[in-house]
DRENVEX-873970 format. One record per residue (C-alpha): x, z, y. Coordinates in steps of 0.05 Angstrom, whole numbers, plus 5000, padded with zeros to 4 digits. Each point is the difference from the previous one (the first is absolute). Example, Ala and Ser with C-alpha at 12.3 -4.5 7.8 and 13.67 -1.06 7.14 Angstrom:
<nodes>
524651564910
502749875069
</nodes>
This chain:
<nodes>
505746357147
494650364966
503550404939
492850234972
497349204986
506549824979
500450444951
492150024979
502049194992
505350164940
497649914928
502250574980
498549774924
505449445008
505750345027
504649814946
501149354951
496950114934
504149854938
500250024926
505050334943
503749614948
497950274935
502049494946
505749545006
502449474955
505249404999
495349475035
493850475039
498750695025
493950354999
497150385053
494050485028
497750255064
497549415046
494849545001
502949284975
497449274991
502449494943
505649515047
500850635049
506950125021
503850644995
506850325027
503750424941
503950625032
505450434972
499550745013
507050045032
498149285051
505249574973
497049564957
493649515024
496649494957
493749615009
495249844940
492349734991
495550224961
498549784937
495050414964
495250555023
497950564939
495250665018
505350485038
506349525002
502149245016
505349554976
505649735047
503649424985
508350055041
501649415036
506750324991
503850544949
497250645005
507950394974
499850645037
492850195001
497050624965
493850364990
495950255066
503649475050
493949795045
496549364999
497649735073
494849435007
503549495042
495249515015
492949644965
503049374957
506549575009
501349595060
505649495023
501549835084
499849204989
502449495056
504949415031
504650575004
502049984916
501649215009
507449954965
499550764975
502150354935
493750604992
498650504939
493450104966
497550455067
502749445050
505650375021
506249535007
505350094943
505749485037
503450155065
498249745065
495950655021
492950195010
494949474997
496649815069
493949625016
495850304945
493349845021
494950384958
499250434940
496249664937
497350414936
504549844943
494850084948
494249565031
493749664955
501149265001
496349475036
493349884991
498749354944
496549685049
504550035053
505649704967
501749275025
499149544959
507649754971
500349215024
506249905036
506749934966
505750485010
507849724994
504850374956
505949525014
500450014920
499249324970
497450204934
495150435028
497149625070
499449364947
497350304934
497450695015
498049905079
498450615034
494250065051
500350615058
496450614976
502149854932
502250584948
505849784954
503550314940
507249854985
501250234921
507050024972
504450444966
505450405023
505649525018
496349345005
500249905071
493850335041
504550175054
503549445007
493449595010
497250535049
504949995044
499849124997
492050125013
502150505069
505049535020
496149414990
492750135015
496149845064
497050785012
500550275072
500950744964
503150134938
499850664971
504350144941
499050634952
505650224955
496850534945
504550404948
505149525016
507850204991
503150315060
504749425011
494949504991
497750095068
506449905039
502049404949
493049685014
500649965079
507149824987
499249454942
492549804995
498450005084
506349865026
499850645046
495549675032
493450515009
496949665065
491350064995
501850414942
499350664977
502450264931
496950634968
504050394950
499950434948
504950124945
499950224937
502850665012
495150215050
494150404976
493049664962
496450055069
504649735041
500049314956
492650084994
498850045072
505749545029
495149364962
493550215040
504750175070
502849194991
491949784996
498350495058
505849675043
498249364972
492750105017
501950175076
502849315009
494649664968
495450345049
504349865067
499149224971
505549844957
500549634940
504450574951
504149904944
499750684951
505149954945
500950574960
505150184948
496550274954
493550184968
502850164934
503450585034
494550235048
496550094937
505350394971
500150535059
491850124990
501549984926
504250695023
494850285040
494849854963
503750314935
501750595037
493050195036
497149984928
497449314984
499849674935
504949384993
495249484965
505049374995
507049984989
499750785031
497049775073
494450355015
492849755028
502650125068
504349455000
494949424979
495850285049
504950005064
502749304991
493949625023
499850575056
506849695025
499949284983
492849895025
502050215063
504449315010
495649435026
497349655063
495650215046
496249765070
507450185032
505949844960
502349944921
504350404959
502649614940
503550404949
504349934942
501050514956
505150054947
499150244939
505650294936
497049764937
502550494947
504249674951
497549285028
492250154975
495749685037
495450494974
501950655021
494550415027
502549975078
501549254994
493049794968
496650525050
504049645065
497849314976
493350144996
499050265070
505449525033
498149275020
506049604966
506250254957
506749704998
504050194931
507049865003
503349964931
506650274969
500449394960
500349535070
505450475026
504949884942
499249275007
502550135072
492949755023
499150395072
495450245018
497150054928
493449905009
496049774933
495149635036
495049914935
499650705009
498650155072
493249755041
498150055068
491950144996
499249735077
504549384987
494749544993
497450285079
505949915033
502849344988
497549215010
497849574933
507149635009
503350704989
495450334941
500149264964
508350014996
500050744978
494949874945
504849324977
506050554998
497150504971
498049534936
506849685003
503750744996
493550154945
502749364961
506650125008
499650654977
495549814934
504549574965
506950345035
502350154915
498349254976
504149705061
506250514987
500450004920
499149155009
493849964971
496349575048
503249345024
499049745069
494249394990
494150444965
497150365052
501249615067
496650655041
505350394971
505049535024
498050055066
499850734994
507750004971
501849475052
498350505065
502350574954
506550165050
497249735070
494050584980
505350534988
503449795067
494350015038
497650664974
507450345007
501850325059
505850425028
498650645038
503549695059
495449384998
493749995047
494649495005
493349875046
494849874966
499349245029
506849944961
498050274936
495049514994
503449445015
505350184946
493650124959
497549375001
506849744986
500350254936
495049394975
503249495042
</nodes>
C-alpha cells in the first residue's frame, strides 16, 4: 500500500465532527451557536459528562444562534454541552413490516413484540402535498359500517372528514366503530395528546385487540410539543406509503384540537405572537399542510377523518371553524344526543358530507333529502308537540314525521358491537318509509 497517496487523499480540514455550544436554555428550547443549521434540520443535544442524549429540530434561525425545539426533556443539560447536526430534516422507515404495530412519533415501536422487520423504504415526514391537479377526482363511495353516516353523510374515498364533539361525547367510541367497520385495506390510526391509558384501553375496548392491516401512532400528553406535533405528519407519511403501493387507506386521527395545541407551544416559545385564543399564525398555517395531504391519487386513496375537541361545545372556536373550512364534510356529535342515550350522537342537521351528492345513486340522495326534512320538521315544532299545543289532524306532514319518529331513532342508533355492509344499510334505509 502506498502510505504517501493515502495520506495526500485525507481531508485534512474534516478530521473531526463540527458542533455547536448551548448558550441559552429555557423550559421548552435551547439556543445554540457554532454550526451551520437549516429550519426542519435535526440535531443531537450532548451532555459534557456523555450521559445524557436528546434529539431536537430546529425551529428558528437568528444572526449567530438557532432555536431547538426537544422532542424530549432536556433536565440535566447546562451551558457549553455540544450540539451535533444529525441529519437534513425528519424521516420515518415506512413498510408491511408496521402492519398490527404500536410506533411513537419517530416510528419506533412503543408495544412489545421486538424490532420492526420488513421496513421497506424511508419517506420525508414533512413532504409538500400533492399537486391540485393530480388529485383524483372523489366519485366512489367509501363504507364506514356506521348507519347514520353511510345513509346521511356518505363518504367517498379520498375524502377529508371532521368529527367535532366535546370532551366526553363519544369521538372514540365512533372511531373505533368506523376501524372496525370500514372496508379500507390499511388503516392507520393516530392518537395525539391523548391520556396514557387511553391507548391500551382503545386496542382493548374500541378494536377488540384486534390490530391486523393496522398500525396505531401514539403520542401522549405527557410527551414533549414536538413529539405530538410530529407523531400527526409520521401517521400521513405512513399513510401516504400505502396509498402509493395501491391501497385504499383509512387515516383517523385523534385529534386536531391537540396537534394544534403542541404548535401553539412551539410557536409561543420560538417567539410568535398568539393572534386567536393564544395560537399563533403557525398553527392556521400547518393544518392545511397536513390535511391536504389526504386524498386520491393515480394509485390509491387515503380517506381521513379527523377529530376535533370543540372548546366548551363552540362550534366556533378558532381550530374547529379553521378544520371545517379546509375538510370536505364534518360530523358534529352533540352532548345533548348523548344524555338522551342517543349513540352515536350524531346531530345530523348539523353535519354534511360535501361529496355526498357524488357518491351515491338518485334512489339514495332522494331518501336522505325526505329524512333530513322529516328530522328538520320534527325538530321545528319539537316544544308545540311536548307542551300539547298542537293536536294530531292539523298538519298531516307532521304526522307523518311523528309517526316514523322512533323507527328513525332505531335506524339511526347503533351499538359499538353492531356492524353493517353497506348493501344492508340501505336496505334498512329504505325501510324506514315502508
Amino acid at each position: 500500500m502506498d502510505i504517501d497517496s493515502l495520506l495526500a487523499s485525507i481531508d485534512s480540514t474534516n478530521l473531526s465532527i463540527p458542533f455547536g455550544r448551548i448558550k441559552h436554555i429555557s423550559s421548552t428550547t435551547i439556543k445554540a451557536v457554532g454550526i451551520e443549521v437549516a429550519i426542519g434540520d435535526i440535531v443531537k443535544i450532548e451532555s459534557q459528562d456523555h450521559i445524557s442524549t436528546v434529539l431536537g429540530m430546529v425551529a428558528s434561525i437568528e444572526a449567530g444562534d438557532f432555536t431547538i425545539v426537544p422532542f424530549s426533556f432536556i433536565e440535566g443539560f447546562r451551558i457549553y454541552d455540544k450540539v451535533y447536526l444529525q441529519k437534513e430534516g425528519l424521516s420515518v422507515k415506512a413498510g408491511y413490516g408496521l402492519l398490527g404495530r404500536v410506533v411513537d412519533a419517530l416510528g419506533e415501536p412503543i408495544d412489545d413484540k421486538g424490532k420492526i422487520k420488513d421496513l421497506e423504504e424511508t419517506s420525508a415526514i414533512n413532504k409538500l402535498s400533492m399537486p391540485a391537479l393530480e388529485r383524483g377526482i372523489i366519485d366512489e363511495r367509501f363504507s364506514t359500517g356506521v348507519k347514520a353516516i353511510d345513509s346521511m353523510l356518505t363518504s367517498g374515498k379520498g375524502q377529508k372528514v371532521g368529527i367535532f364533539a366535546g370532551s366526553g361525547v363519544g369521538k372514540s367510541t365512533l372511531m373505533g366503530m368506523i376501524v372496525k367497520g370500514c372496508e379500507a385495506q390499511i388503516k392507520v390510526v393516530a392518537l395525539i395528546g391523548e391520556r396514557g391509558r387511553e391507548i391500551p384501553e382503545f386496542i382493548h375496548y374500541n378494536l377488540n385487540d384486534d390490530l391486523e392491516n393496522t398500525i396505531i401512532v401514539a403520542a401522549t400528553s405527557d410527551e414533549s410539543a414536538l413529539m405530538r406535533k410530529y407523531g400527526a405528519f409520521t401517521a400521513m407519511a405512513i399513510a401516504e406509503f400505502f396509498r402509493d403501493k395501491g391501497h385504499d387507506v383509512l387515516l383517523m386521527m385523534d385529534s386536531v384540537t391537540r396537534f394544534a395545541m403542541a404548535q401553539r407551544e412551539i410557536g409561543l416559545s420560538t417567539g410568535e405572537p398568539p393572534v386567536s385564543r393564544g395560537y399563533p399564525p403557525s398553527v392556521f398555517a400547518l393544518l392545511p399542510q397536513l390535511m391536504e395531504r389526504a386524498g386520491n391519487n393515480a394509485k390509491g386513496s387515503i380517506t381521513a377523518f379527523f377529530t376535533v375537541l370543540v372548546d366548551g361545545d363552540d362550534m366556533n372556536d378558532p381550530i374547529a371553524d379553521q378544520s371545517r373550512s379546509i375538510l370536505d364534510g364534518h360530523i358534529v356529535l352533540t352532548r345533548d344526543l348523548t344524555e338522551q342515550g342517543f349513540y352515536p350522537p350524531i346531530n345530523i342537521l348539523k353535519s354534511a358530507s360535501r361529496v355526498m351528492d357524488k357518491v351515491v345513486d338518485d334512489e339514495h340522495y332522494n331518501y336522505f333529502l325526505k329524512l333530513k326534512r322529516i328530522l328538520s320538521m320534527i325538530k321545528e315544532n319539537e316544544v308545540l308537540v311536548r307542551v300539547g299545543a298542537y293536536k294530531a289532524g292539523m298538519d298531516l306532514e307532521l304526522d307523518d314525521a311523528l309517526a316514523k319518529k322512533e323507527k328513525i331513532r332505531e335506524f339511526l342508533t347503533q351499538s359499538m358491537k353492531e356492524h353493517y355492509s353497506y348493501s344492508e344499510i340501505v336496505n334498512k334505509f329504505k325501510g324506514v318509509f315502508q
